[in-house]
N, C-alpha and C positions, 0 to 999 in steps of 0.2 A: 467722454467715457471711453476708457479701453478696450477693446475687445478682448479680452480676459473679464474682466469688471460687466461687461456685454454675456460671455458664457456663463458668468456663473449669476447673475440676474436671473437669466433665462430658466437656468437650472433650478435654480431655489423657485422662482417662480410655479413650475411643469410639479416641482417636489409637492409646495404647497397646495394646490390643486388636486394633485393623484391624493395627496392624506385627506383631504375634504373629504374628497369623493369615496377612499377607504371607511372614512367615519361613519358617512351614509349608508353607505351601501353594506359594511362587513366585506371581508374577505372571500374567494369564492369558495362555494359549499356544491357538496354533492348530494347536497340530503334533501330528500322529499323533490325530486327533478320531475319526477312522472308526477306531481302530484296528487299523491296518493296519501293517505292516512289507514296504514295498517294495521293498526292495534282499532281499531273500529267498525271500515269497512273498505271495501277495496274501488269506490270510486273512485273514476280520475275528473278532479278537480280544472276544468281548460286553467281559470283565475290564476289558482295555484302555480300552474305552467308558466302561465304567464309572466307572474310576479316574478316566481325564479328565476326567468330568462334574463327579466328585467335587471335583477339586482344582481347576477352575475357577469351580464355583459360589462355592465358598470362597474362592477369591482375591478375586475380584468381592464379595461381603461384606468381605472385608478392607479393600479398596480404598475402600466405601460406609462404611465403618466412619469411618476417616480422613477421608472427605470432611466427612462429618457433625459430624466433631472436629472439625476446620477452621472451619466452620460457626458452631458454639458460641462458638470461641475468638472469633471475628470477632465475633459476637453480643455477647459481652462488652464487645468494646471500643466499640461502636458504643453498647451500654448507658452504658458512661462515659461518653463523650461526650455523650448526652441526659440524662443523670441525673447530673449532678457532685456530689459529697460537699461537706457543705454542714460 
């Protein structure tokens, strides 16, 4: 395998993974971070907190996932271009 063929493996790879983990997780949100439910009462929920933290750290990985695919992928062709197969 080439190292071009090697980059953009990688990339698509890093890609597939960060959209999993976008699937799961959602996109990151700013809503309900203090875990609170306003239209009700104004306890803070720790759970709530918690969960938020959870699913936004991970989106934001998912997200750095892809960018990083992206990356590689471009790595790739920018390698073809300096390196043409002879």
């Amino acid at each position: 395998m080439t190292t071009q063929q090697t980059l953009t493996c990688i990339g698509l790879l890093l890609d597939i993974i960060g959209v999993v983990f976008l699937y799961i997780y959602g996109l990151p949100s700013d809503t309900n971070k203090d875990g609170r439910q306003t239209l009700v009462t104004t306890i803070v929920y720790d759970d709530e907190k918690a969960k938020w933290k959870k699913y936004n750290n991970r989106s934001r990985f998912g997200l750095t996932l892809i960018i990083f695919g992206f990356l590689f992928q471009g790595l790739s062709t920018v390698w073809t271009i300096i390196q043409p197969t002879q």
